[in-house]
C-alpha positions in Angstrom: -46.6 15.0 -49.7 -43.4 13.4 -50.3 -43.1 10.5 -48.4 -40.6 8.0 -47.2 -42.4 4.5 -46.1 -39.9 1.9 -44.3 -41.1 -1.2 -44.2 -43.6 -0.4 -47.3 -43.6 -4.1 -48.7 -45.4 -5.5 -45.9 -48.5 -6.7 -44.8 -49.7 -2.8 -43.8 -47.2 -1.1 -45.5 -48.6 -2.7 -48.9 -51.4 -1.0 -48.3 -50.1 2.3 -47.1 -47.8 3.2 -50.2 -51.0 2.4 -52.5 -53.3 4.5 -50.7 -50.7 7.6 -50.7 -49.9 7.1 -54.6 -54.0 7.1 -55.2 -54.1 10.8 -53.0 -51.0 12.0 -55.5 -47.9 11.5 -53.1 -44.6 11.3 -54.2 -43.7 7.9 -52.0 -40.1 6.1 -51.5 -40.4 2.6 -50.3 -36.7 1.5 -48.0 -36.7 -2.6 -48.6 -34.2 -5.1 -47.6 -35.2 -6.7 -51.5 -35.2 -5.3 -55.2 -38.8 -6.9 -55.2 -41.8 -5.5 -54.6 -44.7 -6.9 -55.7 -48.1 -5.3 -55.3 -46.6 -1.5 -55.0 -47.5 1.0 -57.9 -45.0 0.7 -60.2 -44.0 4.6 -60.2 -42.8 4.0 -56.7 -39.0 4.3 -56.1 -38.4 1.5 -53.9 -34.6 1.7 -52.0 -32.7 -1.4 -51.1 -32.1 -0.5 -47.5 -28.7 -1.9 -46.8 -25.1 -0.9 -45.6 -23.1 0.2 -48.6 -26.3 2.0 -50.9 -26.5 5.1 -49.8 -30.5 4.9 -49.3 -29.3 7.5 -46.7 -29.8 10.3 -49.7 -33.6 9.5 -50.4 -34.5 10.6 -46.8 -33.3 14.2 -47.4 -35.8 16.8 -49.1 -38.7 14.3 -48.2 -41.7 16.4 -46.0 -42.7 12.9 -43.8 -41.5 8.7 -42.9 -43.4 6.2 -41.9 -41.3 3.5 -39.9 -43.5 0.0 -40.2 -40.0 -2.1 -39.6 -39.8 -4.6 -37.1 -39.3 -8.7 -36.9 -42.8 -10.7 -36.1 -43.4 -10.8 -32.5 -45.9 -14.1 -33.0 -43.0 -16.6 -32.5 -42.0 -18.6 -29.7 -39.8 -16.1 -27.8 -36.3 -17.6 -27.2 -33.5 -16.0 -25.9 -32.4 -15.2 -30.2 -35.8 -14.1 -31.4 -35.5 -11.3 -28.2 -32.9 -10.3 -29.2 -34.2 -10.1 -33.2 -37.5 -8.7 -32.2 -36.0 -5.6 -30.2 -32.6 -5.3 -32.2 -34.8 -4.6 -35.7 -36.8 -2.1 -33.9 -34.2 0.2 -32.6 -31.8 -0.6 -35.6 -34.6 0.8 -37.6 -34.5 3.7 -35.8 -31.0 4.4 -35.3 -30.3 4.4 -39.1 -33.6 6.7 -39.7 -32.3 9.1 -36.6 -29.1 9.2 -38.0 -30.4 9.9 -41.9 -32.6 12.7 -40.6 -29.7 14.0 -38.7 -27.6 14.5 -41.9 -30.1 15.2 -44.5 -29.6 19.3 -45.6 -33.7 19.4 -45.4 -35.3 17.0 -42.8 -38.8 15.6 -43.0 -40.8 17.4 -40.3 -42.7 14.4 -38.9 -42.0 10.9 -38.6 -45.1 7.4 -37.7 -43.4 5.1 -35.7 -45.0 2.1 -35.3 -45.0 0.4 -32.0 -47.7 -2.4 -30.5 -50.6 -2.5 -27.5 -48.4 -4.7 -26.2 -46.9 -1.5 -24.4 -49.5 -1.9 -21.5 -49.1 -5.6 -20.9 -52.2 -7.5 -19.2 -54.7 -5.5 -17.1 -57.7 -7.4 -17.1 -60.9 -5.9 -18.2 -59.3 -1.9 -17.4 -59.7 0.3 -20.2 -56.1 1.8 -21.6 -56.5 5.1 -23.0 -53.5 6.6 -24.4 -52.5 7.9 -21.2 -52.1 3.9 -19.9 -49.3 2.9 -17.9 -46.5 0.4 -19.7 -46.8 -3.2 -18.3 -43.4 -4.8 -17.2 -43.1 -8.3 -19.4 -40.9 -8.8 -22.5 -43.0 -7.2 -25.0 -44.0 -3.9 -22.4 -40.3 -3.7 -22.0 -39.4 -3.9 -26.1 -42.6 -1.1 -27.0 -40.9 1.1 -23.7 -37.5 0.9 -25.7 -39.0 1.3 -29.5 -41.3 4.4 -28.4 -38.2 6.0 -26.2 -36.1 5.1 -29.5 -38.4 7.0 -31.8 -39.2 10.0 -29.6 -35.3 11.1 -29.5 -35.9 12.4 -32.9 -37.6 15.4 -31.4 -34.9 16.4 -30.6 -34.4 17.1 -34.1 -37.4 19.1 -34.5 -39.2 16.6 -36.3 -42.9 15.7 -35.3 -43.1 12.2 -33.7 -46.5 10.1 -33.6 -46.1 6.6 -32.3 -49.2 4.4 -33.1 -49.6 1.6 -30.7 -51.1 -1.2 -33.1 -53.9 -3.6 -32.0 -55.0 -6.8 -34.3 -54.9 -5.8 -37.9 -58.1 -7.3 -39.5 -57.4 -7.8 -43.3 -57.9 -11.3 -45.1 -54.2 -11.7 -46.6 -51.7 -11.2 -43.6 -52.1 -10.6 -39.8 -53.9 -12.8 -36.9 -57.0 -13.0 -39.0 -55.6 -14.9 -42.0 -54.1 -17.4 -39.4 -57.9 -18.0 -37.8 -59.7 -17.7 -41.3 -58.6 -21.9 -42.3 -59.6 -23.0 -38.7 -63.5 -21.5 -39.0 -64.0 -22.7 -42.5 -63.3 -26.1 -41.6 -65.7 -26.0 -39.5 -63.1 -25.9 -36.2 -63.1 -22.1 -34.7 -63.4 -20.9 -31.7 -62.5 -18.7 -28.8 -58.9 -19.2 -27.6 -58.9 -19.9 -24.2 -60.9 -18.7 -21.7 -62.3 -16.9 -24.3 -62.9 -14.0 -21.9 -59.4 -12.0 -22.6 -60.0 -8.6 -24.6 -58.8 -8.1 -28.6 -58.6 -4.8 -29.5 -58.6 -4.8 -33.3 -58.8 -2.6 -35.9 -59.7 -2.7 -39.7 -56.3 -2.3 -41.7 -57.9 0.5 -44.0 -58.7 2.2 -40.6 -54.9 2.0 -39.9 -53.9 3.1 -42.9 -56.1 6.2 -43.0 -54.7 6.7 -39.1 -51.5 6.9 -40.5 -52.2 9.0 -43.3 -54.0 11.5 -40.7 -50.9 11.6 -37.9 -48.7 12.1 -41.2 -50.7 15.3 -42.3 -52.1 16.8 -38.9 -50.0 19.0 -37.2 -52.3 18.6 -34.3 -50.6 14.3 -34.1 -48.2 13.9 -31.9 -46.7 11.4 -29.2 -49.6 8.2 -28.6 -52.3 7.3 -30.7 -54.0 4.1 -30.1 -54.1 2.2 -33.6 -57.5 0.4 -31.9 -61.2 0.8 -33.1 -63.3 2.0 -30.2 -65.2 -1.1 -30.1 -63.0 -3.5 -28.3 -64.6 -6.8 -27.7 -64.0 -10.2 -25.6 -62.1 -13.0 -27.8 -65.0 -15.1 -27.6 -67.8 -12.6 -29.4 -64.7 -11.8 -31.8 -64.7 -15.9 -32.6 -68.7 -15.6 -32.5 -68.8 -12.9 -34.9 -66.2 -14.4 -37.0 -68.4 -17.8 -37.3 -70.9 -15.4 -38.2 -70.2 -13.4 -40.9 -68.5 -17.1 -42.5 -71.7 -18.7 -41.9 -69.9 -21.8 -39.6 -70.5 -22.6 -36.0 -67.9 -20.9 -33.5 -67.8 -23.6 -31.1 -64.1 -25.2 -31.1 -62.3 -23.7 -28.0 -58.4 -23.9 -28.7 -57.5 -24.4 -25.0 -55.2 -22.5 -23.1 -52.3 -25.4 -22.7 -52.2 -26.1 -26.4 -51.8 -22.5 -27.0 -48.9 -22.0 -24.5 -47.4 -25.5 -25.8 -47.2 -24.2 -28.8 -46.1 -20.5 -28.3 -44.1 -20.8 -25.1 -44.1 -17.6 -23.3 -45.5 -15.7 -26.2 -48.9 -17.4 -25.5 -49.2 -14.5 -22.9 -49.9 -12.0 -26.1 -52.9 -14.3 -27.1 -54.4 -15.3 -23.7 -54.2 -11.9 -21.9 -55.5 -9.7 -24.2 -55.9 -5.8 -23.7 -59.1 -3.5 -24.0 -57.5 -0.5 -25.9 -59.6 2.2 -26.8 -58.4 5.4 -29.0 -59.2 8.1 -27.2 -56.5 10.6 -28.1 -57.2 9.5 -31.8 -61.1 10.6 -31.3 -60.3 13.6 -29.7 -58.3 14.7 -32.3 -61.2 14.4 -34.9 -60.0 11.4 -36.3 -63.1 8.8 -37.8 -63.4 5.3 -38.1 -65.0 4.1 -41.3 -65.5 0.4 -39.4 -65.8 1.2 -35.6 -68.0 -2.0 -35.1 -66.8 -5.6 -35.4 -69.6 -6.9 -38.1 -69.2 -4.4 -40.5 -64.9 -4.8 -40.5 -65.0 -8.5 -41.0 -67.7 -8.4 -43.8 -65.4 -5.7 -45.1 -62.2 -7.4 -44.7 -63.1 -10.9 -45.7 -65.5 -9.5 -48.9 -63.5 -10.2 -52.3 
């Protein structure tokens, strides 16, 4: 395939444009910067600006990947709002409107969007088919997704994977957690009870690689593994596989102190499972906890 990946210099994206070079894509990387450190370096990499014409590299291409969207783990002010859903739908808009005038448009397009689309429901389980909560960050996945599933309109193939916690030891909530437990300070967060739906990031990136090249992916698809589990056996088996005690609770004030009305993200949790993605055939190569954080953290 010939693929376009937005956002390809991040933390998932990184991983994404390596995997489709090693299966002989053709991949285009749209940055904001020249660099990019990490990426193969026969990928064309397109400063995505006003004034470049990055517009061109879109047309002829058979699939994008849109990854693009400012950090949501930030104390949400009335400015960071509006930066966290302006970047989403600007990233969009200029994709929508690049598909619209390319002479042969890519046929599907992975949109990221988040879990946070079902805000807080306890211990229910969310299949794909999950109602959208009603706080900031249900309200900004509603917008993104309804952004992204416009370009249908264009006959082009939409799949919008709603991402849980990424598990890789270089980015993400895991590489936040990892200097806490091997100082001998980790713990649950919280109550401890709230649900984390996680997934390995080489899971993702195969997810991705799968809605990008089955015709049968389209609409939602839960970028969860089908083990969800309580933030305290995540913090347990974390201690575990580190070989340090798990004990430290980061209490719920501290937490909300810090990250104002964010905090809500961390304390609530949601148990996501990816039923859509099973049905479709789709399988995980770390569905169970242990196994992903041995993975992730070997190296």
């Amino acid at each position: 395939m010939r693929v376009v990946v937005a956002g390809g210099t991040g933390f998932i994206g990184r991983r994404l444009v390596v995997r489709l070079r090693e299966m002989g894509d053709e991949v285009v990387v749209l940055s904001r910067g020249t660099g990019a450190p990490g990426l193969p370096p026969e990928v064309r990499i397109v400063p995505w600006a006003k004034g470049t014409a990055w517009e061109s590299a879109v047309d002829g291409m058979d699939g994008i990947v849109n990854l693009v969207g400012e950090n949501v783990v930030q104390r949400w002010t009335a400015p960071a709002k509006d930066r966290i859903l302006r970047s989403r739908l600007d990233a969009i808009a200029k994709l929508s409107a690049a598909i619209d005038g390319a002479k042969r448009r890519p046929a599907v397009l992975v949109s990221a969007s988040a879990i946070g689309f079902y805000g807080a429901h306890g211990d229910e389980e969310l299949t794909e088919e999950a109602a959208p909560g009603d706080d900031f960050l249900a309200r900004t996945c509603v917008a993104w997704e309804g952004a992204a599933r416009t370009l249908e309109t264009l006959d082009v193939r939409v799949v919008r994977v709603r991402i849980g916690v990424v598990l890789a030891k270089d980015g993400g909530a895991l590489a936040k957690m990892l200097p806490a437990f091997r100082a001998f300070a980790g713990g649950p967060v919280g109550s401890g009870e709230q649900w984390m739906s996680w997934i390995h990031r080489d899971d993702l990136v195969d997810l991705t690689v799968f809605a990008l090249e089955n015709p049968a992916a389209s609409g939602i698809l839960n970028g969860t593994a089908p083990n969800p589990v309580r933030n305290r056996d995540f913090a347990s088996a974390l201690g575990r596989v580190l070989h340090r005690p798990a004990i430290v609770p980061a209490p719920a004030a501290a937490v909300r102190l810090v990250f104002g009305e964010m905090a809500t993200v961390i304390l609530d949790g949601q148990r996501v499972t990816p039923k859509r993605v099973l049905d479709l055939g789709f399988r995980f190569r770390f569905p169970d906890l242990d196994a992903a954080l041995h993975d992730a953290l070997a190296g």
